[in-house]
C-alpha positions as CSV (number, residue, x, y, z in Angstrom):
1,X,63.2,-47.9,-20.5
2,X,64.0,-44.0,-19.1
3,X,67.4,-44.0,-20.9
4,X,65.3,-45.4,-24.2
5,X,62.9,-42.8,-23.8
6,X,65.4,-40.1,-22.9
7,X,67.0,-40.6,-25.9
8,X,64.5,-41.2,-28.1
9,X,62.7,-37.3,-27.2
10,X,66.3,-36.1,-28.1
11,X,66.6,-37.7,-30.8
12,X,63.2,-36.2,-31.8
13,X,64.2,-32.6,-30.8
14,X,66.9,-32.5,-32.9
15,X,65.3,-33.7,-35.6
16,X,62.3,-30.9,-35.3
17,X,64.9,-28.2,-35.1
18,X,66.7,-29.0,-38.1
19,X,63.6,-29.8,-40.1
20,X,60.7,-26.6,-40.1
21,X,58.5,-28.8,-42.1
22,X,58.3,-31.7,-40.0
23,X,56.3,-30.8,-37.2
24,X,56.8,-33.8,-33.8
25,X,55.1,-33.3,-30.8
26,X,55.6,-34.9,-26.8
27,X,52.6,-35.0,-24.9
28,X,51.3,-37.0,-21.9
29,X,49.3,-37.1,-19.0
30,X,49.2,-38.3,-15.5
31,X,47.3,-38.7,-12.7
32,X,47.3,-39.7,-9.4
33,X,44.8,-40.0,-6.9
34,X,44.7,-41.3,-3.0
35,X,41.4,-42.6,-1.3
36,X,39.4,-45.6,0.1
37,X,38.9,-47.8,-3.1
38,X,36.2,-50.9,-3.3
39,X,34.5,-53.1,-6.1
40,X,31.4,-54.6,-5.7
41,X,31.7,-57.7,-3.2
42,X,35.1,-56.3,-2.3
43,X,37.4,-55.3,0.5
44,X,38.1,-51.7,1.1
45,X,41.4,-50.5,0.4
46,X,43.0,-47.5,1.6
47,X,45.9,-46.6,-1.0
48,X,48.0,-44.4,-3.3
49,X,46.9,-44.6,-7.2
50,X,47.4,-44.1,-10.6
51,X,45.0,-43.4,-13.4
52,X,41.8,-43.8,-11.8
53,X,40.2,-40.6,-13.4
54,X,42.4,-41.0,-16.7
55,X,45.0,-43.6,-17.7
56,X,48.6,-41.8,-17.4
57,X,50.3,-41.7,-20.5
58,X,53.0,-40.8,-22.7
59,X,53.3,-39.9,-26.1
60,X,55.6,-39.2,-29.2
61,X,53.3,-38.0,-32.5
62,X,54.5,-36.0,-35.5
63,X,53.7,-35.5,-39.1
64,X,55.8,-34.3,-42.3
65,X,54.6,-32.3,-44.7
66,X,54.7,-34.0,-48.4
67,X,53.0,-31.5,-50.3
68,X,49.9,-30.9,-51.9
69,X,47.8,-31.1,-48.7
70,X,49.2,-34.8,-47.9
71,X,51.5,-35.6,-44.8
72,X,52.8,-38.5,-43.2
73,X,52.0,-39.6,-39.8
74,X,52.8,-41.3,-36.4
75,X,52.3,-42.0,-32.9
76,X,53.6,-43.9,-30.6
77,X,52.3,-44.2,-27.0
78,X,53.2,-45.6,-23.7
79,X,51.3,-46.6,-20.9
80,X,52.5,-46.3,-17.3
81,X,51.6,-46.4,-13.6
82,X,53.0,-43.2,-12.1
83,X,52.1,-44.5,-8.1
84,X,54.8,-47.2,-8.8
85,X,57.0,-46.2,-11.5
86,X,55.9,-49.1,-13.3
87,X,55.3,-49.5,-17.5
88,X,52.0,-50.5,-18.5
89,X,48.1,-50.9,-17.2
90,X,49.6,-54.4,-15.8
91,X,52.4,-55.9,-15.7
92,X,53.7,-57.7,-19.4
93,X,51.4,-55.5,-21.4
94,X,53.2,-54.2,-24.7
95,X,55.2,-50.9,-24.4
96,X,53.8,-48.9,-27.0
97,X,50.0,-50.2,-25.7
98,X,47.9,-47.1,-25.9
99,X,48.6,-46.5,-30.1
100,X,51.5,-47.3,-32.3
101,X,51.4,-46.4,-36.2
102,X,52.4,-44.8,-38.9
103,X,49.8,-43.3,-41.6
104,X,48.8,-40.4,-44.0
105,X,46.0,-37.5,-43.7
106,X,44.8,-35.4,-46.2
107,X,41.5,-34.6,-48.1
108,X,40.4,-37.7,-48.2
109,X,40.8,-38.6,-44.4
110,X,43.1,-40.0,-42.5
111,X,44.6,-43.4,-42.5
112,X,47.2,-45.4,-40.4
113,X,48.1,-49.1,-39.7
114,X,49.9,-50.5,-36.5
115,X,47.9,-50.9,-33.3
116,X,45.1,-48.5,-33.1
117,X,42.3,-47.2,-30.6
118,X,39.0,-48.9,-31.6
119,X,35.9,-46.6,-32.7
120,X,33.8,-48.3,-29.7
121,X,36.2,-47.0,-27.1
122,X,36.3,-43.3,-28.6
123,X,32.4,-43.3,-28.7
124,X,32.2,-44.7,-25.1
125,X,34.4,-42.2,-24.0
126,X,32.9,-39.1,-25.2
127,X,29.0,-39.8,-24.4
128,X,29.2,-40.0,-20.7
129,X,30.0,-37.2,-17.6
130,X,33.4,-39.2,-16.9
131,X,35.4,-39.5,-20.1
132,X,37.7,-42.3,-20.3
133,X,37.8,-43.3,-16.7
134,X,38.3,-46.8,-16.1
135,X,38.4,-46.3,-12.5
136,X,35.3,-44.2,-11.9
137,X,32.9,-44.0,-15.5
138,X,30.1,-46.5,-14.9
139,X,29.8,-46.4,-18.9
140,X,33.7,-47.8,-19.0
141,X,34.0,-50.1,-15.9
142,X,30.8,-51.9,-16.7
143,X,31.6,-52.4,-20.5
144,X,35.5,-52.4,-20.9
145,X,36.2,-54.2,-17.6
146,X,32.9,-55.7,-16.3
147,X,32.4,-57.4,-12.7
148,X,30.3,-60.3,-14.4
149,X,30.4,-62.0,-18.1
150,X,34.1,-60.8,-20.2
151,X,34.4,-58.3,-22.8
152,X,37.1,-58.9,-25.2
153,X,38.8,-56.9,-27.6
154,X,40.6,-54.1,-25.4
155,X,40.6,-50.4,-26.3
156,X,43.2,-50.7,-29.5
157,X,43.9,-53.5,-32.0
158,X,47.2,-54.7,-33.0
159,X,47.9,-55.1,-37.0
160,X,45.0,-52.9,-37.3
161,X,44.2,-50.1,-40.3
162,X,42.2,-47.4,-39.5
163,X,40.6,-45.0,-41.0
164,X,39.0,-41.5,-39.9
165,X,37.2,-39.4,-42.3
166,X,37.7,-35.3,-42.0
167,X,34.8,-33.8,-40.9
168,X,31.2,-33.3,-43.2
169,X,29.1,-30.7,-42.1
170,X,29.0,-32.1,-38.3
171,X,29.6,-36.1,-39.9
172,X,32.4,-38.4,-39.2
173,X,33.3,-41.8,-40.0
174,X,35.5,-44.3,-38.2
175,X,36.4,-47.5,-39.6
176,X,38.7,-49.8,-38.6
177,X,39.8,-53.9,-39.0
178,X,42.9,-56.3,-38.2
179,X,44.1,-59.3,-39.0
180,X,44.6,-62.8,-37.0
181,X,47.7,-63.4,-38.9
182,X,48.0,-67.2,-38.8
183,X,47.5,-67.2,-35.4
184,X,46.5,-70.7,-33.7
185,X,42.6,-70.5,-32.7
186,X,41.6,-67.6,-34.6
187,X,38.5,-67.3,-35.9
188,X,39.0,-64.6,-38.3
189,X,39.7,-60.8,-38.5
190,X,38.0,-57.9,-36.7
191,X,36.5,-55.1,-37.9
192,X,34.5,-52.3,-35.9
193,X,32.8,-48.1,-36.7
194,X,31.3,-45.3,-35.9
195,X,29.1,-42.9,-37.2
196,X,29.6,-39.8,-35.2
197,X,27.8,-36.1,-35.6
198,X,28.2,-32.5,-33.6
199,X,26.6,-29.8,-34.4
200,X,26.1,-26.9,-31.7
201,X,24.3,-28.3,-28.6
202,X,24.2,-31.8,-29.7
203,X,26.2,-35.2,-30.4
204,X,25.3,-38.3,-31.3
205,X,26.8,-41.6,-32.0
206,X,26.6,-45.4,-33.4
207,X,29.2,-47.7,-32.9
208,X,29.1,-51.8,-33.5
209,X,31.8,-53.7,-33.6
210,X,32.8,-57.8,-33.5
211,X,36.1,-59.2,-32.3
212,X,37.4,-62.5,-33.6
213,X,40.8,-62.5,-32.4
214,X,43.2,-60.6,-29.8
215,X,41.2,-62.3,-27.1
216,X,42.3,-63.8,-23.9
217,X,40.5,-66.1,-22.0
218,X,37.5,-66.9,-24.3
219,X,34.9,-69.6,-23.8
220,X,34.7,-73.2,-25.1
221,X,33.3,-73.2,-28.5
222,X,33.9,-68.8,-29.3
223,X,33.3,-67.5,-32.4
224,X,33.3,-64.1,-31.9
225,X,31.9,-61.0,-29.7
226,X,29.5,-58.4,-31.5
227,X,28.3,-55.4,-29.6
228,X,26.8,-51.8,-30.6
229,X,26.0,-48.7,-29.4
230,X,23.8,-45.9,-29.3
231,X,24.8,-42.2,-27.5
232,X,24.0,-38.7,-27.5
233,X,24.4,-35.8,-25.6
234,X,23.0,-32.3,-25.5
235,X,24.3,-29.0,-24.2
236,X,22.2,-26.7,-22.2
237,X,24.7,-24.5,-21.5
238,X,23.7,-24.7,-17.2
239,X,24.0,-28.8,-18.2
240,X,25.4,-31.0,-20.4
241,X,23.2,-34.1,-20.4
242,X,24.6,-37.7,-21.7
243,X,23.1,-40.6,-22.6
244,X,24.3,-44.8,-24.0
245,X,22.7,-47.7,-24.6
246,X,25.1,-50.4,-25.5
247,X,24.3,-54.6,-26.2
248,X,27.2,-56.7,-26.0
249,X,26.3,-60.7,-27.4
250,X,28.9,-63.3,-27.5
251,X,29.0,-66.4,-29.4
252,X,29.7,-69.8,-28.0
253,X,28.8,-73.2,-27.0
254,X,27.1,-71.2,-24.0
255,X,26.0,-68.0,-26.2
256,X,25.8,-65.2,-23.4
257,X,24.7,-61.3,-23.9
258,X,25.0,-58.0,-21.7
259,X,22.6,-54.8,-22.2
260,X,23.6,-51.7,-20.7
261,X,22.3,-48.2,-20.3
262,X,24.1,-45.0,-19.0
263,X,23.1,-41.5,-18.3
264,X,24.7,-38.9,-16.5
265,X,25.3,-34.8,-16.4
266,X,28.1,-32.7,-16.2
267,X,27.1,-28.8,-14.4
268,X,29.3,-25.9,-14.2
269,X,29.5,-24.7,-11.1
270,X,32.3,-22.4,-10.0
271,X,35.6,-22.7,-11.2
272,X,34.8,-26.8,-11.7
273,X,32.3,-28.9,-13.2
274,X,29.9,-31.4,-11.0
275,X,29.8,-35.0,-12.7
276,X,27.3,-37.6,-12.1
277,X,26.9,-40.8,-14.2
278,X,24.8,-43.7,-13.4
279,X,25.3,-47.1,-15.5
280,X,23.2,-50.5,-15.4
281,X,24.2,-53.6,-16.9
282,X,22.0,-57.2,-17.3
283,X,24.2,-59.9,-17.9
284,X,22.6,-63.2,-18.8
285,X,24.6,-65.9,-17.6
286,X,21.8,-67.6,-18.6
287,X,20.7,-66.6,-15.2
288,X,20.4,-62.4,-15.0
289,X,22.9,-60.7,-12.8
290,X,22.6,-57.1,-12.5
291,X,25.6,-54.3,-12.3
292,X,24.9,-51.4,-11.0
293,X,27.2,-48.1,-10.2
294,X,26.2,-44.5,-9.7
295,X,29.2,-41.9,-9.5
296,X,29.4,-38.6,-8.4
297,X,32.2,-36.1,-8.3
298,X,33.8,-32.6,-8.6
299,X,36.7,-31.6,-11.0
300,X,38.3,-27.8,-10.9
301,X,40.2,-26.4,-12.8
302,X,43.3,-24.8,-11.6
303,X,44.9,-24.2,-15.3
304,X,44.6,-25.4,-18.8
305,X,46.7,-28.3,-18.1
306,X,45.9,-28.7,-14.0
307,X,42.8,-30.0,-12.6
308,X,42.1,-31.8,-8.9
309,X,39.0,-33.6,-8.5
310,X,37.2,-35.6,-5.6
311,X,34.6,-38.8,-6.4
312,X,32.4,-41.1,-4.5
313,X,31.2,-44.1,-6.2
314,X,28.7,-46.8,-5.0
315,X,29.4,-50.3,-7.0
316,X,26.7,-53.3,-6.9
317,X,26.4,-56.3,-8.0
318,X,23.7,-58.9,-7.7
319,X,24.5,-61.2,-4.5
320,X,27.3,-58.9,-3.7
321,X,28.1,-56.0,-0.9
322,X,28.0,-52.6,-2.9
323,X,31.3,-51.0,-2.9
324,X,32.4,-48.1,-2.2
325,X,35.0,-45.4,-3.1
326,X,35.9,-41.7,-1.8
327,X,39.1,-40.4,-3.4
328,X,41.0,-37.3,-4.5
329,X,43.2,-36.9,-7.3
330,X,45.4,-34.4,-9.6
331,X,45.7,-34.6,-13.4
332,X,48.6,-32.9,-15.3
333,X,48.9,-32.9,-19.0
334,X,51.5,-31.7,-20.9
């Protein structure tokens, strides 16, 4: 996989320096973190890891200019698990995981087709104090990896087309759908959006979206998982204050739903920012089982593409001992 990649990103380089209008990009991130880590109900565990703040990545994207205003697009992006050298979230996930597609932007918008990050996950991301952390956002853990009832559908969508208007005085739309492709047990396609809007101090979001197939593990009798959202957030310059609300309803022989609500704060102080989120979740089982995690950390800044952080997070569950995690961590981009 290194010599692939190795060779691919020369490849790529060449490419760029023969050709001024084509315009190719490598970017990436990683983090890495060391600490006490514990779930709700679980042992502590004193270890070395990766991605707990954001998922470390690595990317190859370019475009090509075809007059007129219109180019051609793509992206392809790799997953990876810098404490152990390993590819992927998990072990056997697809290569190219995090996107992979090809595509065209222009007046009209944007538009690609291959496997693509879902307008759910982009709104969850950017409405709460902790971004796209699966290991510390409450908002995240409890709707993209929750300790009770499954959600299914992942952050991206294989054999997907998406599509991503340019912006309209603060308004964007995000559209997206896929197809089961003959697939034994599918139900039918999926389709998800957004609705998005910034405009000086404040954002706000809806998102819905209903998954029919890509799922693993589903219950007897599925036919489908529909959830929506609501965020906003507001900038008061001494705080930035976020807010979610998010209902997640799945349909079986044993129909089941989740409601959640977030809010949290991020506060410049110093040369950092404070971050606090807390997150609730009610999952009918049919009994109700609540989640319940509050987060609080510290990120500096030590360049635009450095930053070290610390995070304590308390995790509970309904019948379980609360977890909890102290840790410290580094993020590079590049």
């Amino acid at each position: 996989m290194i010599r692939s990649l190795t060779l691919l990103a020369a490849a790529a380089l060449c490419c760029a320096a023969a050709q001024a209008q084509n315009q190719l990009q490598i970017f990436g991130l990683l983090d890495m973190s060391a600490g006490q880590f514990q779930d709700a109900g679980a042992e502590r565990v004193v270890r070395v890891d990766s991605g707990r703040l954001s998922t470390s990545f690595i990317g190859f994207k370019g475009s090509n200019d075809l007059g007129g205003g219109l180019k051609s697009i793509f992206a392809i992006e790799h997953f990876l698990r810098v404490d152990r050298g390993a590819a992927g979230r998990f072990d056997g996930e697809a290569f190219w995981a995090r996107n992979a597609y090809v595509g065209l932007s222009g007046a009209f918008g944007t538009s690609v087709l291959g496997r693509n990050t879902t307008p759910l996950f982009v709104s969850t991301l950017l409405f709460n104090a902790f971004g796209d952390s699966f290991g510390f956002s409450p908002s995240i853990r409890q709707l993209f990896a929750p300790a009770v009832l499954p959600f299914f559908g992942d952050t991206a969508w294989n054999n997907s087309l998406s599509y991503a208007s340019n912006d309209n005085d603060g308004f964007t739309i995000n559209l997206i759908a896929n197809l089961g492709e003959g697939v034994a047990g599918v139900t039918g396609r999926n389709h998800g959006a957004n609705l998005m809007y910034f405009s000086g101090p404040l954002g706000a979001t809806f998102a819905w979206q209903k998954v029919r197939n890509g799922a693993v593990g589903t219950p007897p009798g599925w036919a489908g998982q529909t959830t929506w959202q609501f965020g906003a957030s507001y900038d008061l310059e001494v705080a930035k204050l976020f807010g979610q609300v998010t209902d997640v309803e799945t349909a079986a022989a044993v129909s089941t739903e989740t409601r959640l609500w977030s809010f949290g704060t991020s506060v410049p102080i110093g040369p950092g920012k404070v971050l606090a989120q807390y997150g609730h979740a009610t999952a009918k089982t049919p009994v109700e089982v609540e989640h319940t995690t509050f987060t609080l950390g510290y990120d500096m800044a030590l360049s635009k593409t450095t930053d070290v952080y610390g995070v304590f997070m308390a995790d509970k569950v309904t019948g379980l001992s609360t977890g909890k995690t102290v840790a410290a961590g580094m993020r590079l981009r590049f």
